[in-house]
C-alpha positions as CSV (number, residue, x, y, z in Angstrom):
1,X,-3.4,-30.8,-22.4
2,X,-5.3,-31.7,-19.0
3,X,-8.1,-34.1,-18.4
4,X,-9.9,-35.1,-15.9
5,X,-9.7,-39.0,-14.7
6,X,-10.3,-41.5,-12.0
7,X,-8.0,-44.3,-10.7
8,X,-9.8,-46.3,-8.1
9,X,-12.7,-44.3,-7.9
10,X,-10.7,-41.1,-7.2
11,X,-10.8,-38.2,-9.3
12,X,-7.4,-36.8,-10.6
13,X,-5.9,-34.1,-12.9
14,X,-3.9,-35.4,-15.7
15,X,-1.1,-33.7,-17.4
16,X,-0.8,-35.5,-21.4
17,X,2.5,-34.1,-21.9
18,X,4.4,-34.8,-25.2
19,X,8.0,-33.0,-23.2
20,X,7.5,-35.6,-20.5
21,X,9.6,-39.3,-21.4
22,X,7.7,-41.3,-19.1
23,X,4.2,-41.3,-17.0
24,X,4.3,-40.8,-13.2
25,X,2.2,-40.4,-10.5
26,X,1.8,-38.3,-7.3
27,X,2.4,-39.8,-4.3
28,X,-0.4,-38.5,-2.4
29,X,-2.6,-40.4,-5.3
30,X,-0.5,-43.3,-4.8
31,X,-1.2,-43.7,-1.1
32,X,-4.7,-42.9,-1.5
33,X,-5.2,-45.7,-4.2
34,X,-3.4,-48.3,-1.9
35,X,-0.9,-49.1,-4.8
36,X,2.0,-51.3,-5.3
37,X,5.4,-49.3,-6.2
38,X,8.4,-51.8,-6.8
39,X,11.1,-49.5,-4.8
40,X,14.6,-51.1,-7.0
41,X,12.8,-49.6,-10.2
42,X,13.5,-45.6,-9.6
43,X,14.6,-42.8,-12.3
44,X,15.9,-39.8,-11.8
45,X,14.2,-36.8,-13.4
46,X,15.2,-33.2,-14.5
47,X,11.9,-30.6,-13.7
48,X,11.5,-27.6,-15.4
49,X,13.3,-25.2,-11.7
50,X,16.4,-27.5,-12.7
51,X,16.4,-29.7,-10.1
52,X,17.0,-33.3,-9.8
53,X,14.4,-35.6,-8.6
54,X,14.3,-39.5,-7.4
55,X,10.9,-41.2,-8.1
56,X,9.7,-43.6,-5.3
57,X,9.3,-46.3,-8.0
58,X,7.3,-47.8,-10.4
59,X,4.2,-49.1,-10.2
60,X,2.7,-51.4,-13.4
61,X,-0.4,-52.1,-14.9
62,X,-2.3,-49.1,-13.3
63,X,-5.7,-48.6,-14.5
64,X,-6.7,-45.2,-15.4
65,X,-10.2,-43.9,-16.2
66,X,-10.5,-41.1,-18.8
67,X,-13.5,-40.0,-20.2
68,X,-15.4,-43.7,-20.2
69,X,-12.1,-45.1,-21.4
70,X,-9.8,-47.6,-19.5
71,X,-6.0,-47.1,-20.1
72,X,-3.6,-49.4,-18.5
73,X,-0.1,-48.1,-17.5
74,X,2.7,-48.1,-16.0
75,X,3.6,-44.9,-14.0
76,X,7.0,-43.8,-11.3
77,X,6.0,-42.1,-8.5
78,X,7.2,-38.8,-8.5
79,X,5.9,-35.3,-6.5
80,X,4.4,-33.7,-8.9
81,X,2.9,-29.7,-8.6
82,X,-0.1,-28.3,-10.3
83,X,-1.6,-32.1,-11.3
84,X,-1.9,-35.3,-9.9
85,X,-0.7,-37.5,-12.9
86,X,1.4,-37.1,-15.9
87,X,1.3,-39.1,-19.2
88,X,4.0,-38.3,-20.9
89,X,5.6,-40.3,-24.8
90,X,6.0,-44.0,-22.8
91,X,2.1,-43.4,-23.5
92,X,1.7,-41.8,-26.0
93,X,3.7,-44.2,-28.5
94,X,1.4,-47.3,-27.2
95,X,-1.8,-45.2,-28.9
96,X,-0.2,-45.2,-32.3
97,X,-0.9,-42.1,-34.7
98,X,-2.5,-39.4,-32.8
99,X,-5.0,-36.7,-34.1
100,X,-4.7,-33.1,-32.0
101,X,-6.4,-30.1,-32.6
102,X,-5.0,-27.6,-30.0
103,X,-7.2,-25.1,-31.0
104,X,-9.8,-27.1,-29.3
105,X,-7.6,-28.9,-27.2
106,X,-8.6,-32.1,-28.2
107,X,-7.1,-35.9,-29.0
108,X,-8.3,-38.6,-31.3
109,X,-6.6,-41.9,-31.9
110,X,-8.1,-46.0,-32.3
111,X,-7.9,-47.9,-29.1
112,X,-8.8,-51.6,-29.5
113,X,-10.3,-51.2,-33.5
114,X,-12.3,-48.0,-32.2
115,X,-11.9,-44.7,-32.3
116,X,-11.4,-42.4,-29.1
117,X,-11.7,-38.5,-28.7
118,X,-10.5,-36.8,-25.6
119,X,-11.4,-33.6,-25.0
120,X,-9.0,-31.3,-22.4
121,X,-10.1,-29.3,-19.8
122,X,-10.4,-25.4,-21.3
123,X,-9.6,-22.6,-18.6
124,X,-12.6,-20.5,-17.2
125,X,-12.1,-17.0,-16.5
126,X,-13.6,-15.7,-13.3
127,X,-16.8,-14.1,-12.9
128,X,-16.8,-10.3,-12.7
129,X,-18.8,-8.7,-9.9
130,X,-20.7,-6.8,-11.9
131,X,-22.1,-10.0,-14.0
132,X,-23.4,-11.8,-11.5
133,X,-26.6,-9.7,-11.6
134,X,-27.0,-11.3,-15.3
135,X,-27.5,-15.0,-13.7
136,X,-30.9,-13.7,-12.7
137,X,-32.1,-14.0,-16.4
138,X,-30.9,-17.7,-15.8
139,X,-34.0,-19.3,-14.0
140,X,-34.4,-21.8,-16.7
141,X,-30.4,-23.3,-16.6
142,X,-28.6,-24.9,-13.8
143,X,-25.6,-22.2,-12.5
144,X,-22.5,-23.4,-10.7
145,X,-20.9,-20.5,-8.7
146,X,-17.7,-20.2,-6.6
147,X,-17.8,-17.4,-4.1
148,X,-13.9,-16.0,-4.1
149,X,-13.3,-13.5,-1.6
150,X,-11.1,-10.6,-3.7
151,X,-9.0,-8.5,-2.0
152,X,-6.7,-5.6,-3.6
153,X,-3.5,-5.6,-2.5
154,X,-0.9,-2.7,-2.9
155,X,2.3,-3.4,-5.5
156,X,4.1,-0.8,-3.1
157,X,3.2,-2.4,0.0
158,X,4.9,-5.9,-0.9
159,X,7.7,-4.6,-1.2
160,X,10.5,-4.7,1.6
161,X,10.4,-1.6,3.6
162,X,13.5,0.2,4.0
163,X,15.0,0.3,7.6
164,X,15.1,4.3,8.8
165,X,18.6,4.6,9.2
166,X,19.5,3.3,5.5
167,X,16.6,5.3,4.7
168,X,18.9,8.2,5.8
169,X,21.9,7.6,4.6
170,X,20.2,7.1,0.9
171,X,18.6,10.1,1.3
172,X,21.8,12.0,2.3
173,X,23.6,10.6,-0.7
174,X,21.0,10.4,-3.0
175,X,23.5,12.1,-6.0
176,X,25.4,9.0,-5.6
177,X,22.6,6.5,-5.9
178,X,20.9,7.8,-8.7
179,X,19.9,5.7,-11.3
180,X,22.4,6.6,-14.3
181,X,20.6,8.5,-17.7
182,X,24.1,8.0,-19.6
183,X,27.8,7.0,-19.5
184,X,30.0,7.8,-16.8
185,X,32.7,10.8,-16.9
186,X,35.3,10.6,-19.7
187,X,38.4,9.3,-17.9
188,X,42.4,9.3,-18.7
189,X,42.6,5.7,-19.0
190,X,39.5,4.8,-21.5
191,X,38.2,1.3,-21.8
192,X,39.1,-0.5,-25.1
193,X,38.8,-3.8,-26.6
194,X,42.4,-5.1,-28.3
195,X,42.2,-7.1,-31.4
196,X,44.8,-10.0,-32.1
197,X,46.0,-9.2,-35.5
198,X,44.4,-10.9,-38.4
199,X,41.3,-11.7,-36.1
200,X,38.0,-12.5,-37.5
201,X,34.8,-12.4,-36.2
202,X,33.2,-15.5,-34.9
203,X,30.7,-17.5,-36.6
204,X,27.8,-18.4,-34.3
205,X,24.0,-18.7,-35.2
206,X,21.7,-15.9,-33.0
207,X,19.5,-18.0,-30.5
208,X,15.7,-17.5,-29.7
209,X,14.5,-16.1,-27.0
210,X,10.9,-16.5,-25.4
211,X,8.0,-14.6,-27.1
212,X,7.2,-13.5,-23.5
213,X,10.7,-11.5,-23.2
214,X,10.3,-9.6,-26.9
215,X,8.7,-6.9,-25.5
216,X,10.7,-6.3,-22.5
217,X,14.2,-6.7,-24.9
218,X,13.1,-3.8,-26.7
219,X,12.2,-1.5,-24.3
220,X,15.4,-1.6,-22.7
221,X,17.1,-1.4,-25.6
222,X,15.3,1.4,-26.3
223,X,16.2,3.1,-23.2
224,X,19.7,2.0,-23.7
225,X,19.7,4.2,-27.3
226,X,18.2,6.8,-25.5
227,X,20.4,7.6,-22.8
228,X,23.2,7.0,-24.9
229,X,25.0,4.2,-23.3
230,X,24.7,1.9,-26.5
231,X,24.7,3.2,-30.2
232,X,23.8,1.6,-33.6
233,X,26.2,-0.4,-35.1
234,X,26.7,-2.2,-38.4
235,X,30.0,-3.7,-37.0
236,X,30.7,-7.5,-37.7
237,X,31.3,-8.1,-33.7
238,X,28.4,-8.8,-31.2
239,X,27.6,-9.9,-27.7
240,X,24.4,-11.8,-27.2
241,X,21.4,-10.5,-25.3
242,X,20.2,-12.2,-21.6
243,X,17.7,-11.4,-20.0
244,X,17.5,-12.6,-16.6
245,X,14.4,-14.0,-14.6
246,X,11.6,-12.5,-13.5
247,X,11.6,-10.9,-10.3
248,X,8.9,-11.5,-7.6
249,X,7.5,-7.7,-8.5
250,X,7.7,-8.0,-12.2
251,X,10.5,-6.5,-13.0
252,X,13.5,-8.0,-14.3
């Protein structure tokens, strides 16, 4: 959940993120805000691409505006990408038992014998172009607009072009680099999978994958059946799905 809040008088995005162990803070904020950072104090933290950073180090007893509310905390300053601060479970556990309703993206817990409701920042779609002849009705209400400058860009034009003379050659061979509708030729020496003797299948529980990936799974599994290169099977032995990331086109 994101809100919007000040330290210092400068506004910030925060990130209240129950995945994240500790709070930390962007170092562009932490410059900005002229704060303290004790340098021996640094973690080292795993992001979500797999890498492996260092924070700069922690600064303590930051205060933090959020919605009327002063928070003091502790934060490590860390680069952080797509918000400026993140309050993570070192946070969290100092507000005690915590209210959400994520339908409405929204926090209440008791803060010094009171209770406090955050509300988080809900995304806004853009304005069609065809709407904005509707604001006319609006003489009555203030309007905020933000002029975006569209432009349509090509799927086939982002892609790499193809230097002429491989251009050639694929065109030449193009029997050889067609995409396969089946199983190659039949050949003397077929593939096979030996069995030790006695074997038994091995007991492992099926993983989840991401709701996101469902629908690509099964249409390739569908074209799979199609073109005949797998079958159905009610056999005890299986190989586990992957599905690999998402390429900058869309594909897979």
């Amino acid at each position: 959940m994101r809100v919007m809040g000040k330290i210092g008088g400068q506004s910030i995005t925060i990130l209240i993120d129950t995945g994240s162990t500790h709070n930390f803070l962007d170092p562009a904020v932490f410059e900005k805000a002229k704060l303290h950072a004790d340098c021996v104090d640094k973690v080292k933290v795993r992001v979500a691409s797999g890498e492996l950073l260092s924070s700069v180090g922690r600064c303590k007893e930051v205060r933090v505006k959020i919605q009327g509310v002063i928070f003091v905390v502790d934060v490590h300053v860390l680069v952080l990408a797509g918000c400026d601060m993140v309050l993570g479970m070192q946070w969290l556990r100092e507000l005690g038992t915590v209210l959400w309703n994520f339908n409405k993206l929204s926090m209440k817990f008791s803060k010094d014998g009171k209770e406090v409701s955050l509300q988080g920042l809900v995304a806004t779609k853009l304005i069609e172009e065809g709407s904005l002849s509707q604001f006319n009705k609006l003489e009555s209400r203030g309007v905020v607009l933000q002029v975006v400058e569209g432009e349509e860009v090509d799927s086939a034009a982002t892609k790499a072009e193809v230097p002429r003379d491989l251009q050639e050659l694929l065109d030449q061979f193009s029997e050889v680099f067609q995409e396969p509708k089946g199983l190659p030729p039949t050949r003397s020496h077929d593939h096979s999978i030996p069995l030790v003797s006695n074997a038994k299948p091995i007991s492992q529980r099926p993983y989840r994958y991401p709701y996101f990936q469902k629908d690509e799974i099964e249409r390739i599994v569908e074209e799979l059946l199609s073109s005949g290169v797998i079958r159905p099977s009610h056999s005890p032995y299986s190989s586990p799905v992957l599905l690999l990331v998402r390429k900058a086109d869309g594909t897979w």
